[in-house]
Phi, psi and omega in degrees: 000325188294297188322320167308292193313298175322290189302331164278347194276353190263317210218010156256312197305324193299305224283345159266036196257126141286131172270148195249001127357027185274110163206168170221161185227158184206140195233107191278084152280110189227114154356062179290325171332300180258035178027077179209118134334157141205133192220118155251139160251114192239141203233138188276104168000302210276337189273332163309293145315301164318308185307291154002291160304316179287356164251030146099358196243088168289176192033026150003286161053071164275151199037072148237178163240067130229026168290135184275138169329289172333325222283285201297346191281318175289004207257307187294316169347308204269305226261299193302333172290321175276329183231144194228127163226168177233141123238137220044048187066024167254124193266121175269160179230130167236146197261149197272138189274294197159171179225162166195167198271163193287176176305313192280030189057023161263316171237176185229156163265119185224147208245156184212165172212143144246141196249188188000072181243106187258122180280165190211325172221324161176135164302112193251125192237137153252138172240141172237031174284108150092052163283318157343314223213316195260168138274313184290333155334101195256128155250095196286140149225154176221146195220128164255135256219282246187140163330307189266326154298090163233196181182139164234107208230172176246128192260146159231192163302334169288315250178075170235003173235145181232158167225174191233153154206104198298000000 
C-alpha cells in the first residue's frame, strides 16, 4: 500500500498540479543618461502558451529544441497587443530585446527597450497580460523614474491602466 501511495505521489499528482496563480510582474526603467525605456516582463511559460494557442499559435514547445521558427514572433505579437504605453500623451512603440526562462524554470523573461525617450510630464501604461485567458489575473508593475520618482500599481481586468506623472 506504502508503495501505491508513493507511486501516485511521484508520477500522478505533478501531472495534475495547476498553479492556481495568475499573475505576471513587469519592470519599468528608465536611463535618463542614455534616454532609453528598458521593461521585462515575466510571464508564467504554460499561461503564455495557452493565451498563445488561443489566438491560433499551436505547437510552440518554448524553450525546448522543438521551439517553433515562429515562436518569438508570435510572443512579440501578444505583448505589442497587451501592454501600450504613453509618454506624454503620447503612444510610443518599444522594440523586443528577447526573452529567456527565469531561474525557477516556470516562467520567461521578456525584454523591450525604448531608445531616444524623453518623459517630460508622464508615463501611462496599460498592461492586459493574459487578461484574455484569466478572469483572476493580476499584473504587478513597478516603474522607476527616478531615484526619487517611482511607481506602483496592481492591474487586474477591471482596472489594467496607470499613469506616473512627473
Amino acid at each position: 500500500m506504502k508503495f501505491t501511495a508513493l507511486l501516485y505521489c511521484l508520477f500522478l499528482l505533478p501531472n495534475l498540479a495547476v498553479h492556481d496563480l495568475h499573475i505576471s510582474n513587469c519592470e519599468i526603467e528608465y536611463k535618463a543618461e542614455d534616454t532609453t525605456l528598458q521593461i521585462s516582463l515575466r510571464i508564467f511559460i504554460d499561461d503564455l502558451e495557452t493565451a498563445l494557442v488561443n489566438r491560433g499559435a499551436e505547437d510552440l514547445y518554448l524553450f525546448t529544441k522543438k521551439e517553433h521558427a515562429e515562436a518569438e514572433d508570435k510572443i512579440i505579437a501578444y505583448i505589442h497587443d497587451m501592454v501600450k504605453l504613453e509618454v506624454d500623451g503620447q503612444a510610443i512603440e518599444y522594440n523586443y530585446i528577447g526573452k529567456e526562462m527565469s531561474d525557477d524554470l516556470a516562467a520567461v523573461w521578456c525584454y523591450l527597450e525604448i531608445e531616444d525617450v524623453d518623459i517630460n510630464t508622464s508615463l501611462s501604461i496599460e498592461n492586459r497580460i493574459l487578461m484574455d485567458l484569466y478572469d483572476d489575473q493580476r499584473n504587478i508593475v513597478k516603474v522607476k523614474l527616478s531615484k526619487t520618482k517611482k511607481g506602483h500599481f496592481l492591474f487586474d481586468p477591471t482596472d489594467f491602466k496607470g499613469e506616473i506623472q512627473l
